[in-house]
N, C-alpha and C positions, 0 to 999 in steps of 0.2 A: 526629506529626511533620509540620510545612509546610515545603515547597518556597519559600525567599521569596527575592525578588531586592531590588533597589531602584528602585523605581519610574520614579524618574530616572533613563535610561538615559546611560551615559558615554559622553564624549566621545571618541575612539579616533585613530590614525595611520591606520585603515584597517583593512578586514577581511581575512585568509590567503585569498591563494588557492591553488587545489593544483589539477595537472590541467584548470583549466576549471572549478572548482569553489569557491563561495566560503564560507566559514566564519566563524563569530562564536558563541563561547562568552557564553552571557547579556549578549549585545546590545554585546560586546568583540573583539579578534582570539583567537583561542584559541591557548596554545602547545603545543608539542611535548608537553612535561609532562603538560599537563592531556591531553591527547588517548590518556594511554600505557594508561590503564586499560580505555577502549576498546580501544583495539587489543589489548592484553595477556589483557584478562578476556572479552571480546566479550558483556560483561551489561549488558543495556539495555533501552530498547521505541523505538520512533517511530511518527512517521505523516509519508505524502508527501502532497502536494496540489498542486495548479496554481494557480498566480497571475497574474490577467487585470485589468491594470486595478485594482490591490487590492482584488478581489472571488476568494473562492474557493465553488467548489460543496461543498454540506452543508459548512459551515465548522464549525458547528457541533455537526456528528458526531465531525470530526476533535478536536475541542478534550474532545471525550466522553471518545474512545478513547484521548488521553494522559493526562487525569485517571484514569480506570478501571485504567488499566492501572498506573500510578505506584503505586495503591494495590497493586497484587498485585505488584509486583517489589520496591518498597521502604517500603511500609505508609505512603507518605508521601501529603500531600496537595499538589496539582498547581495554583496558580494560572492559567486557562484566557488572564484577560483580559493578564497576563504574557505568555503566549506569541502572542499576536495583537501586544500592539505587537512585539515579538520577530522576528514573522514579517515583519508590516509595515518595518519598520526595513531589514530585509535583502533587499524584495524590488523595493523603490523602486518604479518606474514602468512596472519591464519584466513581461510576461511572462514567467514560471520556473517551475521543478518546485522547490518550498522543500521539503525535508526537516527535522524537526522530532524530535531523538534526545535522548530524557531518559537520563542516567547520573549516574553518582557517582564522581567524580576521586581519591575517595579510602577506593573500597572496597576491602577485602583480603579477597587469594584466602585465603584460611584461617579467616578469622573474617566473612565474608560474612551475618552475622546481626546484626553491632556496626551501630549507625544511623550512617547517612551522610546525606547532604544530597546529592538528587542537581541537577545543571544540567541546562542548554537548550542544548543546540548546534543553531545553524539552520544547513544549509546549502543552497543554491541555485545551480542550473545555466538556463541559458537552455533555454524550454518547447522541445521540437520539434514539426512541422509536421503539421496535423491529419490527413494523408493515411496511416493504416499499412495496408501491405500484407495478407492475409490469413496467418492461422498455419496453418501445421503442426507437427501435434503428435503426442509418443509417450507413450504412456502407461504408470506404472510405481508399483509398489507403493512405498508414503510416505507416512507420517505424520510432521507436523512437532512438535520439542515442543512443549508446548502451544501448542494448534492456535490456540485465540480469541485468543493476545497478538499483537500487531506488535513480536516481540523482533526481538533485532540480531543473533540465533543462525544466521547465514544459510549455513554452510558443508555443511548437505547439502543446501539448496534450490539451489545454486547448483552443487554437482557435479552433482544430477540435472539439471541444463539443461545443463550441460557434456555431461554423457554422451551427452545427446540430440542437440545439435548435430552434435558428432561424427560422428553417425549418421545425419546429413544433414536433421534436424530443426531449427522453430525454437524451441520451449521443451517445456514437461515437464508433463504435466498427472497429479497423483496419484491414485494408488486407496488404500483404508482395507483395513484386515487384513480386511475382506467385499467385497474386489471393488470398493466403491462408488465411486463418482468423488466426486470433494471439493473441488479448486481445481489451481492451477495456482501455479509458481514464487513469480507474484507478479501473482497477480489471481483474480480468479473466473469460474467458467463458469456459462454458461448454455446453453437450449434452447430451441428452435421447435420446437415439434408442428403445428404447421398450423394452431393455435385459440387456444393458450396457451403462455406464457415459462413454462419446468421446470427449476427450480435444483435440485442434489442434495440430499438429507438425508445431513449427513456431518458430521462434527468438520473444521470451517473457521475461518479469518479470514472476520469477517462484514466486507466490503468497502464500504466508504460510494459506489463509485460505485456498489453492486451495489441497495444501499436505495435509492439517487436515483433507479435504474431501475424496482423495483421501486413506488415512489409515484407513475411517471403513470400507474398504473392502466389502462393500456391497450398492448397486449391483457390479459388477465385473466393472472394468477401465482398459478403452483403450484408445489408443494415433492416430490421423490419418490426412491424408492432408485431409481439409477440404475449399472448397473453399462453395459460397453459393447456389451453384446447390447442392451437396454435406450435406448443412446444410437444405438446404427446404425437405429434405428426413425422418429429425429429428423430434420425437415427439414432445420434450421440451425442453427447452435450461433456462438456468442460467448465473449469472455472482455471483460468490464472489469474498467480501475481508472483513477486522477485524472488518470495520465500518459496514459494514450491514450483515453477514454472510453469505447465501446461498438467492439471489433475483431473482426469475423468471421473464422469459423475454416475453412479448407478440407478440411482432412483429419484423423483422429485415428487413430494407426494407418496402416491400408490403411479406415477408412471415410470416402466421401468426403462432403462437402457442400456447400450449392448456399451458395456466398461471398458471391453477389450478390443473393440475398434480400431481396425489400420489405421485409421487416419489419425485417431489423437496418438496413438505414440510415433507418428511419420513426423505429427506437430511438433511432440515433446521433444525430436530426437533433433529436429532443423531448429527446435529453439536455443537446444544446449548447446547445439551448433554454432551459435552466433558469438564471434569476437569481441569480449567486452574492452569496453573501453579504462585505459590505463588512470588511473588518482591524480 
């Protein structure tokens, strides 16, 4: 089964907005209707990315990880070059964080194996400002299900950042049923050992800002179980993704860490560095 839209994309009144947020179902305004299966069934996948100039970084990771994944939620296959004008079309000239959510408007909760046809909902909010604050973080036993998709299954990634906040925290960084660290709400972690960047070995979302980091090849990158005896040994720690690039992390737990570290802003500064790729 393909995914096909029509190349030529339609002529429209305009795109929904909602909240500050603007919408367009396959390159159209989307309605209430089509939107209910989302909301109602919450089965899907996406990917976010930032749009500068209609250039985005690893554009072409992103375009991976909706084709890949189309296939493991609805065996279908994903037109990549469809959802690049798709993206383009909805992100005009501005700077934005375009969201990019494959579903199927007319799957049933009961027979969720019958083939559907899923869409493209783009939607886009204006980027925010490259300055984020350093995180603190609590850490807490969680596994998401399955770990390697970008589903739209977000309701226990999003109580555990609730929970955390709460508790005077600013997001939630998981462990695996062995301790291990693994990711975060909604990004990835990383480590400074003083010679080399240390990602966990763990059931994750493999992150495209997390590979874009990993390819300047400098400092050297390695992979290791890391539980948090293990990370309180760490100089610095990080979390990326497309929305905020490379963010240092201050605390996890009661361990703290040195925020202002050369190396994460040498990362931050070679990552913003990197040529994205044209829509």
């Amino acid at each position: 089964m393909r995914v096909e839209t029509e190349t030529a994309l339609p002529v429209s009144a305009g795109p929904v907005w909602w909240n500050g947020v603007m919408m367009e179902l396959d390159g159209r305004p989307v309605t209430p209707d089509e939107l209910a299966a989302l909301a109602l069934y919450n089965y899907g996948h996406f990917t976010t990315m930032r749009v500068d100039e209609g250039r985005v970084r690893g554009l072409s990771l992103h375009l991976r990880r909706l084709v890949n994944d189309c296939q493991t939620l609805f065996t279908a296959d994903l037109d990549p070059d469809m959802v690049r004008k798709l993206v383009r079309r909805a992100s005009g000239d501005s700077s934005v964080i375009a969201r990019v959510t494959v579903y199927a408007p007319d799957l049933e909760l009961n027979r969720p194996e019958r083939a559907v046809e899923p869409h493209v909902l783009v939607t886009t909010r204006p980027a925010p400002e490259r300055a984020f604050p350093p995180l603190r973080l609590r850490s807490v036993s969680y596994v998401r299900d399955l770990p390697a998709v970008k589903h739209v299954g977000l309701f226990g990634t999003i109580a555990q950042r609730r929970a955390a906040q709460l508790d005077g925290f600013d997001d939630v960084l998981f462990l695996d049923d062995r301790s291990r660290i693994s990711e975060g709400a909604t990004w990835n972690i990383g480590f400074y050992d003083g010679e080399r960047l240390v990602w966990p070995r763990s059931e994750y979302l493999p992150g495209v800002t997390m590979a874009l980091v990993k390819s300047l090849g400098h400092p050297e990158t390695t992979t290791a179980d890391l539980d948090l005896a293990a990370a309180a040994t760490m100089h610095a720690a990080f979390v990326t993704n497309a929305g905020v690039g490379v963010r240092p992390v201050s605390v996890i737990d009661d361990i703290p860490y040195n925020d202002d570290a050369i190396m994460i802003r040498e990362l931050s500064k070679a990552y913003l560095a990197i040529r994205g790729e044209y829509l």
